[in-house]
VOPALO-73086 format. One line per field, with one value per residue (C-alpha): x, y, z negated. Coordinates in nm, 4 decimals. Each point is the difference from the previous one (the first is absolute). Layout:
N
c1: X	...
c2: Y	...
c3: Z	...
END
This chain:
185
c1: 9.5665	0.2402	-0.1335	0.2252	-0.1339	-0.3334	0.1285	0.1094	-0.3215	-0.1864	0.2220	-0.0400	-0.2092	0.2613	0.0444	-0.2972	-0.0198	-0.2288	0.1594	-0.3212	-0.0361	0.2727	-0.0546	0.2232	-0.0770	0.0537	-0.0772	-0.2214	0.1401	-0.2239	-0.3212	-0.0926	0.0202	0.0576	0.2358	-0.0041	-0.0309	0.1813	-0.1541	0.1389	-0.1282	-0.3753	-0.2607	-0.1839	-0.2071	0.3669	0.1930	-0.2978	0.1299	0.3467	-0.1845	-0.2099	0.2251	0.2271	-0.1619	-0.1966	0.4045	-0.0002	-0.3141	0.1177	0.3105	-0.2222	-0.0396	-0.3702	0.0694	0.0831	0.1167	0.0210	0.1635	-0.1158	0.2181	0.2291	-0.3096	-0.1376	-0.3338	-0.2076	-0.2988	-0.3340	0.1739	0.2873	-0.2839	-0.1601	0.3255	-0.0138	-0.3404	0.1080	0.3182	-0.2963	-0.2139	0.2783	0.1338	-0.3383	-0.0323	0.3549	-0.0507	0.2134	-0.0577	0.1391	0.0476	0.1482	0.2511	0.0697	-0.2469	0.0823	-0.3170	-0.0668	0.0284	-0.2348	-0.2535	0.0204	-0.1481	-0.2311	-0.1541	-0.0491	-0.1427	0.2727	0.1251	-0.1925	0.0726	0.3873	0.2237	0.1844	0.1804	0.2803	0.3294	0.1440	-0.0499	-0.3804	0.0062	0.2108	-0.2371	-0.3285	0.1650	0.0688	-0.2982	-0.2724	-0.2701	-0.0106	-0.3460	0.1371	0.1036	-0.3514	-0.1342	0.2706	0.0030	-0.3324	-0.2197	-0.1899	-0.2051	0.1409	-0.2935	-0.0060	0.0316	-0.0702	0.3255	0.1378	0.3134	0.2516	0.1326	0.2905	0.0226	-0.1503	0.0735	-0.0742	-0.0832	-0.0709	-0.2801	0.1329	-0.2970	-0.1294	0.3468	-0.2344	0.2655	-0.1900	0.1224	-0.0151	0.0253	0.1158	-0.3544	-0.0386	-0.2289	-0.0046	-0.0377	0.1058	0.2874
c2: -9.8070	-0.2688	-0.3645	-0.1163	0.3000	-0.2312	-0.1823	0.3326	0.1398	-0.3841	-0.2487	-0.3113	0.1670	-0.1010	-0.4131	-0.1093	0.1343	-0.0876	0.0919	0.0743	0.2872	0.2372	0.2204	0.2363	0.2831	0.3213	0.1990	0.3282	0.1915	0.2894	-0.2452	-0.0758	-0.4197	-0.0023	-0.1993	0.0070	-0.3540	-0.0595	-0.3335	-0.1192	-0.2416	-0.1369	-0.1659	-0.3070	-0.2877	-0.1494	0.2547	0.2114	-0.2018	0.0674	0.4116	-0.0166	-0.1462	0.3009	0.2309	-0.1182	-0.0277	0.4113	0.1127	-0.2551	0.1954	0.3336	0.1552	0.0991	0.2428	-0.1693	0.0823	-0.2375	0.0675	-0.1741	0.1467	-0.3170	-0.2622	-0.1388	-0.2007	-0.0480	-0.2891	0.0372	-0.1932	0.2807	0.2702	-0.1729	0.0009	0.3752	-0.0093	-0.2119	0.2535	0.2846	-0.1640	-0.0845	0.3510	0.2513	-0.1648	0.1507	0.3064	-0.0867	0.0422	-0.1531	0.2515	-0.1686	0.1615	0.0106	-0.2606	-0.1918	0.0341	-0.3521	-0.0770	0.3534	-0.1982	-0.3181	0.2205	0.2090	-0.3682	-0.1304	0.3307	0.0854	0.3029	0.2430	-0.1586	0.0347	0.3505	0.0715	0.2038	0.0973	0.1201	-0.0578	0.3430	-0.0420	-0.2690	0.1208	0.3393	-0.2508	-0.1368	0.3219	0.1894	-0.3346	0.0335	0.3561	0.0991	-0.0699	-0.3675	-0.0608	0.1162	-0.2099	-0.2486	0.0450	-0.2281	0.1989	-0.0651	0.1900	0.3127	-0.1428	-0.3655	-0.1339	-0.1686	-0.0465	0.1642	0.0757	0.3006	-0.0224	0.4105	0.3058	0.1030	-0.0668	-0.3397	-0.1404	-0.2977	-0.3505	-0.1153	0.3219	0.2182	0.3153	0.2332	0.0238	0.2554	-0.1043	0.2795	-0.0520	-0.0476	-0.3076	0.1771	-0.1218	0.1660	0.0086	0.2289
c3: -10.4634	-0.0702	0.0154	-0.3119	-0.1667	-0.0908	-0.2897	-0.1565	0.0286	-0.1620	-0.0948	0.2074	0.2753	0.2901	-0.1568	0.2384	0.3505	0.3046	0.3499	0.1957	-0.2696	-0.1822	-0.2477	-0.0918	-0.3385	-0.0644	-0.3205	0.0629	-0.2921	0.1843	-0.0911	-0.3366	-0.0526	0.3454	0.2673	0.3494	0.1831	0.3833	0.1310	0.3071	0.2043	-0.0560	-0.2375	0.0599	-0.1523	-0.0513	-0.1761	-0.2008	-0.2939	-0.0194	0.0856	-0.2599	-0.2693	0.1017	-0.0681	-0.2865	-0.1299	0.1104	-0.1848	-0.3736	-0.0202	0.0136	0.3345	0.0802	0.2553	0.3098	0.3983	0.1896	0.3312	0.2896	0.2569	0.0488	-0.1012	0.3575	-0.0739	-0.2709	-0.0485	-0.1592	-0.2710	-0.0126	-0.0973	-0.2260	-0.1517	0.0161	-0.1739	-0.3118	-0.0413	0.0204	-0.2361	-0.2304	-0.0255	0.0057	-0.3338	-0.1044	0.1066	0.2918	0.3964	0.3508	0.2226	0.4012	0.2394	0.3338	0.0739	0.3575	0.2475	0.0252	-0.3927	-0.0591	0.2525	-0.1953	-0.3078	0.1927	0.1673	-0.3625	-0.1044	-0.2904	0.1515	-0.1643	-0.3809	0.0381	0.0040	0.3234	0.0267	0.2772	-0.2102	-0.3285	-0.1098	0.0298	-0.1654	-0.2657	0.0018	-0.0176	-0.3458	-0.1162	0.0144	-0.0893	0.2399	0.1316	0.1952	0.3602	-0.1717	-0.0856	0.3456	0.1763	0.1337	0.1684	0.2457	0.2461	0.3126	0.3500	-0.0093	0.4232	-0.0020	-0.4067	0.0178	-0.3501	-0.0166	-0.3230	-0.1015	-0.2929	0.0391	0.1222	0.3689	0.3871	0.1379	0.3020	-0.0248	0.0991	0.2031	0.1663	0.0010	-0.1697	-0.1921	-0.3585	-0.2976	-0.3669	-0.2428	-0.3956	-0.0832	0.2312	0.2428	0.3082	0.3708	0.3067	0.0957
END
């Protein structure tokens, strides 16, 4: 991942920057159209511009397949996801798909707030994500993620996965199996 490495994936990409935001690219030969996307730092009302015309400048030069990784990015405004939500509606078109990494706990709560959790991929490691592209939508894909109510309490609570869980409100341990069944266990 080499910063100067932009302009030799699209020409020009690096000629306007923004320093509350970097983004640095990285071809995923292992995707097809793909690219993976490092954004450090955060998106607000005052830089979803220079965002969006990014990577609108990412998806004209033919990548439809993209990861953003969110490991480094530290806040993100209502206005930041509905930057997300263009990109989405720009690419389903294409055949294309977003798919987020490594999302920090405070941005993930910014998305679950506004309620757009459950229409983005999130995924926890590049090789998932790179597995998601790879096999389309496979059945545990179009079971997760899943909004559920705590059996105990009728919390909502998200699952992106099959497994154990332990309810944030009432601290019951509840199973999810591939199916999305839920129970306590």
């Amino acid at each position: 991942m080499v910063a100067n490495g932009n302009n030799n994936i699209i020409p020009g990409f690096d000629d306007e920057r923004d320093d509350s935001l970097k983004i640095v690219l990285e071809k995923a030969d292992s995707i097809q159209d793909g690219i993976f996307i490092y954004l450090n730092g955060y998106i607000d009302t005052y830089n979803s511009n220079f965002f969006q015309k990014k990577i609108t400048s990412i998806v004209e030069a033919g990548f439809v397949n993209l990861v953003f990784n969110c490991s480094a990015l530290n806040y993100v405004s209502s206005t930041g996801i509905g930057s997300f939500t263009a990109f989405l509606k720009m690419l389903k078109p294409k055949g294309g798909d977003i798919v987020l990494l490594e999302i920090q706990p405070k941005v993930y709560e910014v998305f679950q707030l506004l309620g757009f959790s459950q229409f983005f991929n999130i995924r926890a490691s590049s090789e998932e994500a790179i597995n998601y592209f790879r096999s389309g939508a496979s059945a545990a894909d179009a079971v997760f993620p899943k909004v559920f109510s705590c059996p105990v309490c009728q919390k909502h609570l998200r699952a992106t996965r099959a497994g154990r869980f332990r309810c944030s409100e009432c601290k019951s341990i509840i199973a999810i199996d591939e199916k999305g069944v839920v129970s306590l266990g």
